[in-house]
MIDOSE-1310 file (N, C-alpha, C; in nm, 2 decimals, decimal comma, always signed):
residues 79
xxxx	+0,08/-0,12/+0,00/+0,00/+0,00/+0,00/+0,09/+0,13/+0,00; +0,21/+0,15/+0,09/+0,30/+0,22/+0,05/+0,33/+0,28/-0,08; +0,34/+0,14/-0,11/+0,44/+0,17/-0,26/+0,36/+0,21/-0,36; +0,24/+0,22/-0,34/+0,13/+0,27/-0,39/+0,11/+0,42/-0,42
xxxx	+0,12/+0,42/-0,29/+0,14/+0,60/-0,24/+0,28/+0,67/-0,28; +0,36/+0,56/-0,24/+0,50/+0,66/-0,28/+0,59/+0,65/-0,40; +0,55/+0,55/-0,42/+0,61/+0,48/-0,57/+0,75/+0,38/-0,54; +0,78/+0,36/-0,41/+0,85/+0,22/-0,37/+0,89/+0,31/-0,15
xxxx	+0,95/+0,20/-0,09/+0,99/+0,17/+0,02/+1,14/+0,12/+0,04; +1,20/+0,14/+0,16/+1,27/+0,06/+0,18/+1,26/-0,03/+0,29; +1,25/-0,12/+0,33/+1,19/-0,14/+0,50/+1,33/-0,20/+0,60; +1,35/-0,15/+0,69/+1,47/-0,20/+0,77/+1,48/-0,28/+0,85
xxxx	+1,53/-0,30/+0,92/+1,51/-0,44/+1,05/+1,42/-0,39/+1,17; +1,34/-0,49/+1,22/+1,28/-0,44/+1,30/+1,35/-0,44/+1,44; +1,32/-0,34/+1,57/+1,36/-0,31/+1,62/+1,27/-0,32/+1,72; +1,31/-0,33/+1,89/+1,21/-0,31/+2,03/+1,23/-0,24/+2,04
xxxx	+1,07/-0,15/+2,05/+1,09/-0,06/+2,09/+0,97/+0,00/+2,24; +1,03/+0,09/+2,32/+0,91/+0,12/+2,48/+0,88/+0,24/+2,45; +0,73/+0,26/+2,49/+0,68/+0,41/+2,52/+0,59/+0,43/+2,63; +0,59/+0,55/+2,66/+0,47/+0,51/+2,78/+0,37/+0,64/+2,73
xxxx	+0,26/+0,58/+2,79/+0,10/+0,66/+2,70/+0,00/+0,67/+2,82; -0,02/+0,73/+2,85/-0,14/+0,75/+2,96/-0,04/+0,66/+3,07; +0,03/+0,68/+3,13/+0,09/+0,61/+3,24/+0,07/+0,44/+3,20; +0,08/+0,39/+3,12/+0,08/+0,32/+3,06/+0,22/+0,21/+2,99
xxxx	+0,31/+0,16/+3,04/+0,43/+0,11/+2,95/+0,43/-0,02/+2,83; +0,45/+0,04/+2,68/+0,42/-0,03/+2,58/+0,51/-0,12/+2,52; +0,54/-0,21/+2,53/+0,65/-0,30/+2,44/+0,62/-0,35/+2,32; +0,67/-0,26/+2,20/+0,66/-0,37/+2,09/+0,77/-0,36/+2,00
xxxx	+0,73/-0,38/+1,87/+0,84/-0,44/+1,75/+0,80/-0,31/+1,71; +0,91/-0,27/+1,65/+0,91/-0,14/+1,52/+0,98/-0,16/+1,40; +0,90/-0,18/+1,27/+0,96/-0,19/+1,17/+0,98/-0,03/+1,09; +1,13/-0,04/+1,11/+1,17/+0,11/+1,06/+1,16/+0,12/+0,89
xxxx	+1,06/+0,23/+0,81/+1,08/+0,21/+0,70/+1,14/+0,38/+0,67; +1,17/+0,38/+0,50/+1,25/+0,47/+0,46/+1,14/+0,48/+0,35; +1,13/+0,61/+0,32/+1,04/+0,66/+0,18/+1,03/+0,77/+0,14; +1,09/+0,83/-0,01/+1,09/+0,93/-0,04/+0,96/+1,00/-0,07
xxxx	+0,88/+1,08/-0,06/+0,75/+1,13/-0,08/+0,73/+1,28/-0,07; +0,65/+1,28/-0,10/+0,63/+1,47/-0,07/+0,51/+1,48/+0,07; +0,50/+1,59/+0,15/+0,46/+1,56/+0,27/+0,34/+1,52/+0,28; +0,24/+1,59/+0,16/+0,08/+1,51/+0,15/+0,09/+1,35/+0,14
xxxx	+0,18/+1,29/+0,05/+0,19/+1,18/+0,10/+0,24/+1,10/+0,17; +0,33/+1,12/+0,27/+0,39/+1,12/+0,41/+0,24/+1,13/+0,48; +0,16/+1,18/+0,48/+0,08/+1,23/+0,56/-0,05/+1,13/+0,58; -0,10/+1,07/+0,39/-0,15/+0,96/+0,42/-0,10/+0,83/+0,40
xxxx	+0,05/+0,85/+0,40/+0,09/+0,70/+0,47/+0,11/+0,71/+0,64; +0,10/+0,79/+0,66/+0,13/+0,79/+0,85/-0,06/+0,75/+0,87; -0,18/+0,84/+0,81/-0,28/+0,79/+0,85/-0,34/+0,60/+0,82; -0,26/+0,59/+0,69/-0,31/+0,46/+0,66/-0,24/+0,31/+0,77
xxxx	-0,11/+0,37/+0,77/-0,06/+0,32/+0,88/-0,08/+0,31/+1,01; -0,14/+0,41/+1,06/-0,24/+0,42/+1,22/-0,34/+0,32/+1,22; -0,43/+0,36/+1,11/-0,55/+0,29/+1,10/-0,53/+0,13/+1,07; -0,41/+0,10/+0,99/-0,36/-0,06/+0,93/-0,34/-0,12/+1,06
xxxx	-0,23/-0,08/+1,15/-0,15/-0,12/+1,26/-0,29/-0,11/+1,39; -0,37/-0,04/+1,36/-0,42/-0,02/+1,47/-0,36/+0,09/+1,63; -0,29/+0,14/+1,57/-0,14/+0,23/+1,65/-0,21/+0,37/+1,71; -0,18/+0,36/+1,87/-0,21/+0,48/+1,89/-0,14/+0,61/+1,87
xxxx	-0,02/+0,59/+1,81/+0,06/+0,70/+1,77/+0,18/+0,64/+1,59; +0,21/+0,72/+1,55/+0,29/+0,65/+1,40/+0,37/+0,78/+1,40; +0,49/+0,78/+1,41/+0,60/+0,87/+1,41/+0,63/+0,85/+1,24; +0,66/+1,00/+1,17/+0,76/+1,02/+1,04/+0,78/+1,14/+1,06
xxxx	+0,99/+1,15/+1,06/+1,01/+1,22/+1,01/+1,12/+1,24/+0,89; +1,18/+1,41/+0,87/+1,23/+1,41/+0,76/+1,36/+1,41/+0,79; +1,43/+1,31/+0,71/+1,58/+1,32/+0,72/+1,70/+1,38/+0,61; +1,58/+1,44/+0,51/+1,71/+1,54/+0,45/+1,64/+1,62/+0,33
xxxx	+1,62/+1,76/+0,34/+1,61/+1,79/+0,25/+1,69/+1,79/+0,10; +1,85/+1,71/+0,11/+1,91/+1,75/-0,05/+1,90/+1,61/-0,07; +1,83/+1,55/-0,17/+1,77/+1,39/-0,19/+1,87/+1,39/-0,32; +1,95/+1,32/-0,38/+1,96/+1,26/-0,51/+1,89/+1,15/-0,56
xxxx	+1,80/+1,13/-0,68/+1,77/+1,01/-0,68/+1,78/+0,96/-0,84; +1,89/+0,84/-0,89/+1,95/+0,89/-1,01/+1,88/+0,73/-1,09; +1,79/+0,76/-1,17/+1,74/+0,71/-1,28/+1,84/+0,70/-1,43; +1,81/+0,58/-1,44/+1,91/+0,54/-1,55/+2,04/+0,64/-1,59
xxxx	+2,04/+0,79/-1,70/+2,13/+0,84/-1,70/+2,11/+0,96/-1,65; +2,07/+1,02/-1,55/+1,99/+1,13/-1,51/+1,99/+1,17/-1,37; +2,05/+1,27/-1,29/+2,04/+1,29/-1,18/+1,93/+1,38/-1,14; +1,82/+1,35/-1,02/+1,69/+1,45/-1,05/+1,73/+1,49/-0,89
xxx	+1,70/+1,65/-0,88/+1,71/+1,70/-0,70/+1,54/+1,69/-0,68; +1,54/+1,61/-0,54/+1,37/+1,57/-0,52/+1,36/+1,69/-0,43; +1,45/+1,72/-0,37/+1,44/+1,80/-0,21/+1,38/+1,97/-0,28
């Protein structure tokens, strides 16, 4: 469904991760993913993901505005 939205993913190893929510302490698995997008669609993969996962919270953020992303002979600036 991602790759839908964004036109591909990368997905990383999953990770344990703790939070605490209403006094609350939560243990789970976090699969870290990577995706180049523009923020509207950052925005409905973070909601599609809440609602998929059932998650009361879905963290994204941005890790670089100067993106190269180089198609066959061609270097394109995304950022």
């Amino acid at each position: 469904m991602v790759r839908s939205i964004s036109g591909g993913l990368t997905i990383l190893t999953p990770v344990k991760g703790q939070w605490i929510f209403e006094d609350k302490l939560f243990n789970e698995r976090m699969i870290p993913v990577r995706i180049i997008s523009t923020r509207a669609e950052i925005l409905e993969i973070v909601a599609m993901t809440k609602k998929y996962y059932e998650q009361i919270a879905v963290l994204a953020y941005r890790l670089s505005d100067d993106v190269i992303l180089r198609h066959d002979n061609e270097t394109q600036n995304i950022g």
